[in-house]
N, C-alpha and C positions, 0 to 999 in steps of 0.2 A: 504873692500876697498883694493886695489894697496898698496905697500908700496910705502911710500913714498906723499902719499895722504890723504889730511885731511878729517878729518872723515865730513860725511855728517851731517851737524846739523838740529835738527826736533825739533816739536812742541811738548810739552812735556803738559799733560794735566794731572789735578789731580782730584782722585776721592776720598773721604775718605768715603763714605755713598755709598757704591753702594746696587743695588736695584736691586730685578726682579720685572720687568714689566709686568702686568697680562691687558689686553686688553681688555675688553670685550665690543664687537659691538652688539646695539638692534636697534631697529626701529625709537621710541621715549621715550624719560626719562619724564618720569610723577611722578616727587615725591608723596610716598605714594602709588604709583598703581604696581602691578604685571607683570614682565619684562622678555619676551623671548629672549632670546642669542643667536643671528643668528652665530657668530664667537668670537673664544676666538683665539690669539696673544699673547705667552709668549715668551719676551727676555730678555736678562741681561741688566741692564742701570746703570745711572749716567748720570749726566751732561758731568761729565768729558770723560764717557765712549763713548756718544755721540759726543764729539766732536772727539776726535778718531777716531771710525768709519766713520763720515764725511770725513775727512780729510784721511783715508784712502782708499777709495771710489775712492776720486779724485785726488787721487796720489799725494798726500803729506807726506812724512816721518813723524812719530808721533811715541810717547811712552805716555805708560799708568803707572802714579805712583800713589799709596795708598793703602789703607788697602782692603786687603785679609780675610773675613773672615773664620773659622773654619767649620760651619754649613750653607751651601747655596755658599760659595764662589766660589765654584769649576765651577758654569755657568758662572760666570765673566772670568775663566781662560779660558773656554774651548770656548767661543765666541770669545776673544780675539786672541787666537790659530789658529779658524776658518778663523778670518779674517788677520793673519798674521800680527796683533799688538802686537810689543811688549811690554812689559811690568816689571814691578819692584816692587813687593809689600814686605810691611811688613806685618809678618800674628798677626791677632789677632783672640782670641778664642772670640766665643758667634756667635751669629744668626744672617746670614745679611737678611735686609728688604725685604721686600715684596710690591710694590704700587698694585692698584687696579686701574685701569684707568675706567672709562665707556662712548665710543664715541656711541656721539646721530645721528644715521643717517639721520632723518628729517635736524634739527638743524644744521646737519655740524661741532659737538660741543662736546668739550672733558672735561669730570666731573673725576677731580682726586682726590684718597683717599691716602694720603700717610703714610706711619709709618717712626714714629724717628727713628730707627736703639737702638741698644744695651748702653748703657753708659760704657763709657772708662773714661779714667783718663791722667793727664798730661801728665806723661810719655811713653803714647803711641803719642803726638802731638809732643814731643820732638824724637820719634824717626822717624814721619812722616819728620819733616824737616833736620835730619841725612841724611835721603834716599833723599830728595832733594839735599843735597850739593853733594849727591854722580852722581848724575845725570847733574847736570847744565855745567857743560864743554860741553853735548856736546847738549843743548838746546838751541835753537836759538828764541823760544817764550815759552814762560812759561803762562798757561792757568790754573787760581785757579779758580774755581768754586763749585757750589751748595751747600750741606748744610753737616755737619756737625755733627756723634753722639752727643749723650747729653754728659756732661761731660768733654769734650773742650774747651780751651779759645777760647772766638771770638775773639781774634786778633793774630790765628793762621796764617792766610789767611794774614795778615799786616808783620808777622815777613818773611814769607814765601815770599811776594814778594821786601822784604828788604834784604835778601837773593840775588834774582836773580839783584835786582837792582846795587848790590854791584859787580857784573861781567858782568853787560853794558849791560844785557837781559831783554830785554823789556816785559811787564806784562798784560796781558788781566786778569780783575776781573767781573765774572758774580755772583752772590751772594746778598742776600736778609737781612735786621734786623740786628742786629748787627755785626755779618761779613764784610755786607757793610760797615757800618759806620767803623767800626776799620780798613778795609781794602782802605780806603778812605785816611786815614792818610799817608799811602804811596805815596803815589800819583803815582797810577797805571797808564799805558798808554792806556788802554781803559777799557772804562765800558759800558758794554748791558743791562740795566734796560729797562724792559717795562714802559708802561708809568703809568701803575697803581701801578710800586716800585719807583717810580720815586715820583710821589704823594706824597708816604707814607715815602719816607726818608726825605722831605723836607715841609711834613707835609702840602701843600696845593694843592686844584685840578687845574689842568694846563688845557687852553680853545683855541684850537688854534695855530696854529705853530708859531708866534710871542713866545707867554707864554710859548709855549715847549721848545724853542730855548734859550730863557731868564733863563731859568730853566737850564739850559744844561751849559749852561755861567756862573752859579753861580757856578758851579762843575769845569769846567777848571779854573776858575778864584784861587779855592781853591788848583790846582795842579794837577787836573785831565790831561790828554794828551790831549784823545777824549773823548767825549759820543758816543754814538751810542744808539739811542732812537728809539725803536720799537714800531709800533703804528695799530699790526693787519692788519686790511683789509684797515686803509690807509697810510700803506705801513714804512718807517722810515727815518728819519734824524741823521746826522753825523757831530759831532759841535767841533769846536776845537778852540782855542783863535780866529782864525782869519777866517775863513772858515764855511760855514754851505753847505751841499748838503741832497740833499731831492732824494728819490726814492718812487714813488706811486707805483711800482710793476705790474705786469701782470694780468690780467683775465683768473685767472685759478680754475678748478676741485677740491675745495679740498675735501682729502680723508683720511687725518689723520693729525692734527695738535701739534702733541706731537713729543717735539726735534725739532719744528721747531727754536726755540731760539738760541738752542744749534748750529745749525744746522750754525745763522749767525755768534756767535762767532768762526764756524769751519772754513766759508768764507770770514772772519776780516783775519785771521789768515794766509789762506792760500797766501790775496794779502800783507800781512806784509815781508812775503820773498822775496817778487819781487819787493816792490814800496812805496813809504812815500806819495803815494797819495791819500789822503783820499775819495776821490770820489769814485776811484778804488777799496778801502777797503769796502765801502757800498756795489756798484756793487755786488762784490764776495757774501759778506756775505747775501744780498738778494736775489739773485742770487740761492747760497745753500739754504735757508730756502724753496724756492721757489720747489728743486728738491725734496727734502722732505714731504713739506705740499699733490703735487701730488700722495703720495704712501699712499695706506693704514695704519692702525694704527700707530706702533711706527714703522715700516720702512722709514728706511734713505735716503738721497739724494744718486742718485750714476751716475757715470762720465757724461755718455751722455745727460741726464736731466740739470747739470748743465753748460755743454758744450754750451748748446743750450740753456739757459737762460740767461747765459753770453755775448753773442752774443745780446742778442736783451733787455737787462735791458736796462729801461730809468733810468739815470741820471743826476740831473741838480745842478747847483751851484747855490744856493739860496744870496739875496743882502738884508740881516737882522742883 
């Protein structure tokens, strides 16, 4: 930047569990039956790393922090690189994961196998949120997501966005089991549970967008911002003490549904720099999941896809 010129502030995502992505496309998954592999897709992931990529895509300023592993890390850097994200890690020794994805072509339908990652110890989560405070001046959203080596307190994710809440930067938490809940406690500014974590944190099945919306309201009521409840093929809602907006999404092709999630907390994020209007924040982030879901395996939204989904997403203010 110019002197004299404040520094650009970006969305800062975290990834502490990154993963390569092994993709493999067959025809149809018949548990139990013998399976030919039309196409194999390996990339570097994370949630976090996903969101990233999204958000770099479509031209939004982003940084990548977390753990670096010793053994496999080197695709996390060298994608990152690729795509001219930057990045901050702390290194840790041992072996980063491995998923197995298997998309069913009939189906339309993605069967994931994932591994825990390596087990760490406290003092590697205490120097995850070192590297956090060394980053947050110049983060303007702070994005904690996915899961977590074994070995970690689950309420990493809660001190982490206790942290950014203490310098006025607002906190997207996508994360599952106890993460959630401890990261609940903070009372983050938005959270993207599907509707089947959403179920499972509050322990009952939800029938209907009254019951989803009700569901949604017990969580801002406890201090949540927003929810943002994603609901598949019909589509998601965005609930916030006072507001509900509803999007059913597009009729479209898909062709790879992995990172689609990710994909909306990349386009939550990116209308968060522009606008406190929650509608606008559904928009984007179905919008991106949307440039996404039409790419093959684990490939990303990227600009023109989302340009042109943006454009023509139905959005509606719902009266519940």
């Amino acid at each position: 930047n110019k002197k004299g010129e404040p520094l650009m502030k970006t969305v800062t995502a975290v990834t502490l569990n990154p993963c390569t992505d092994r993709t493999l496309q067959i025809p149809q998954l018949i548990p139990g039956e013998h399976h030919v592999v039309q196409s194999i897709i390996e990339n570097a992931a994370g949630k976090g790393i996903d969101v990233n990529a999204v958000l770099a895509h479509i031209g939004v300023p982003t940084l990548a922090i977390g753990f670096e592993f010793s053994r496999g890390g080197e695709g996390i850097r060298r994608f990152l690189e690729e795509e001219g994200i930057p990045f901050r890690f702390h290194a840790i020794e041992g072996e980063q994961r491995v998923n197995t994805k298997v998309f069913d072509l009939a189906a339309r339908q993605m069967t994931e196998i994932n591994c825990k990652g390596p087990k760490l110890d406290s003092a590697e989560g205490d120097a995850f949120l070192k590297l956090l405070e060394e980053v947050l001046p110049e983060t303007a959203v702070l994005v904690v997501c996915g899961s977590v080596p074994p070995g970690l307190s689950p309420d990493l994710y809660r001190r982490a966005i206790e942290l950014a809440h203490a310098q006025g930067i607002p906190c997207v938490l996508d994360a599952t089991g106890p993460l959630l809940v401890e990261g609940l406690k903070a009372n983050p500014d938005v959270i993207k549970p599907n509707i089947g974590e959403l179920e499972l944190l509050l322990g009952k099945k939800l029938n209907g967008t009254a019951e989803c919306v009700a569901a949604c309201r017990e969580l801002t009521a406890q201090g949540v911002g927003t929810v943002c409840l994603t609901l598949g093929k019909d589509g998601a809602i965005m609930v916030s003490n006072d507001e509900v907006w509803f999007s059913e999404g597009l009729d479209i092709a898909v062709r790879g549904a992995q990172g689609a999630g990710d994909s909306v907390v990349a386009g939550i994020c990116a209308a968060m720099l522009k606008t406190q209007d929650r509608g606008e924040w559904l928009r984007s982030g179905v919008a991106a999941a949307h440039g996404s879901l039409i790419r093959e395996g684990t490939l990303l939204c990227e600009k023109d896809a989302y340009d042109d989904f943006l454009s023509r997403m139905p959005v509606s203010r719902l009266s519940i």
